[in-house]
C-alpha positions, 0 to 999 in steps of 0.5 A: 500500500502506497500512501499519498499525502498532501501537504500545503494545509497553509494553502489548503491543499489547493492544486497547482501545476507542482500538485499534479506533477507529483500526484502522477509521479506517485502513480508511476512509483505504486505501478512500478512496486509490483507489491503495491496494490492500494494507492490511498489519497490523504490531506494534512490540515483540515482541507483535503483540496480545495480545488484549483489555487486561486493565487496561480488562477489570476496569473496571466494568459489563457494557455496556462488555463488550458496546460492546467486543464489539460493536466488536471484532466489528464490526471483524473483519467488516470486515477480511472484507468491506473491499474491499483486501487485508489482510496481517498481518505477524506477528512475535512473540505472538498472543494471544487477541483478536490471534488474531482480527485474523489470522483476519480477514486475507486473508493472514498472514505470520509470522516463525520465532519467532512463536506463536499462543495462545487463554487464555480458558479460563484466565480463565474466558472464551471467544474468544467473537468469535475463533472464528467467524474462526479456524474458517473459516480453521483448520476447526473441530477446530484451533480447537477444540483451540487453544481448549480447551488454551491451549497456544501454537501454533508458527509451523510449526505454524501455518502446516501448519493455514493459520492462516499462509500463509507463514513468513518473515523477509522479508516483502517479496517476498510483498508484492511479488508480491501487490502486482503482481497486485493492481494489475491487479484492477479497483478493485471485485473484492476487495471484491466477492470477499470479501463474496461468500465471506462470503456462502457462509460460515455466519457471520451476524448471528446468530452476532454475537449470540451472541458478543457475548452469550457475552463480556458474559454471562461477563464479568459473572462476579465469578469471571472478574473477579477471576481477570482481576484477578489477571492485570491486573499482569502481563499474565500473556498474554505467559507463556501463549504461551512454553511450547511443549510 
């Protein structure tokens, strides 16, 4: 079992360009080490992501909107179609593009106090990449509900639409239980599983185009821009995803 932990509490573990080339390259280290067979996601702080770093989004230029988007896509095809068992271990905030990396995960365990949000919206954006991921694991009305309002998605809540398999505050014998059986599997059949489920998926090349397109068309809007400007300070996420009705 290989463990992945994010390490920029001070930055709410946001994701930047650095965050995503070393989440891949700790997907090349699980498929090298024969032995490993989990590869479980966990967050220092009490934010497990907070999506997209809002100090690196009012950068200039839209080509880093599209060489972020791209690789932020990239990334999350791959958590479906690597050939180990991804866990996100999830305990605190979910943010936007956060959101996205759980959707990805094969399994998702969350402590009580965990809440899930998409506040593209209030930018002027949209969770562009995020949503093919969470209608597949959510169906398509609760992303679109979650999307639409912005409002927090508690972890009971969460786990009644699967967006969580399990809420817990101890997530080792989950682990355990799933490492057991794992170790069984031939070296090849969850790779082979998951690219074959992905197959019968409609998400396709086409469907990268178009997010990855959508993110850089509006993050080339002045007014998005300045509305993520206006946030940049504060990381005002963390305020979005601590209002449950």
């Amino acid at each position: 079992m290989l463990t992945v932990r994010l390490t920029r509490p001070e930055r709410q573990n946001s994701i930047t360009p650095v965050l995503l080339a070393e989440l891949d390259a700790a997907l090349d280290l699980a498929e090298r080490l024969e032995d490993c067979r989990l590869v479980v996601l966990e967050a220092e702080g009490g934010t497990f992501c907070s999506g997209m770093d809002l100090y690196d989004a009012v950068g200039p230029g839209t080509a880093d909107a599209d060489q972020g988007g791209t690789a932020y896509y990239d990334l999350l095809e791959r958590l479906t179609s690597v050939g180990r068992i991804v866990v996100a271990r999830v305990d605190g905030q979910v943010v936007g593009g956060g959101v996205g990396l759980v959707a990805a995960s094969d399994f998702v365990l969350a402590t009580a106090r965990s809440q899930f949000s998409l506040p593209e919206a209030l930018w002027g954006l949209m969770p562009c990449s995020v949503l093919p991921f969470l209608v597949r694991r959510v169906g398509f009305q609760r992303a679109h509900t979650m999307a639409l309002s912005t409002l927090p998605v508690g972890a009971a809540e969460a786990e009644r639409c699967r967006l969580v398999d399990e809420v817990t505050e101890d997530a080792w014998p989950f682990l355990r239980r799933l490492l057991f059986r794992a170790s069984r599997f031939d070296g090849t059949v969850v790779g082979d599983l998951k690219r074959y489920l992905r197959r019968l998926w409609i998400v396709d090349g086409a469907t990268q185009d178009l997010a990855v397109g959508e993110f850089s068309r509006l993050m080339s809007s002045d007014a998005v821009r300045r509305r993520i400007t206006e946030f940049a300070s504060g990381q005002a996420a963390v305020r979005f995803s601590t209002d449950l009705p």
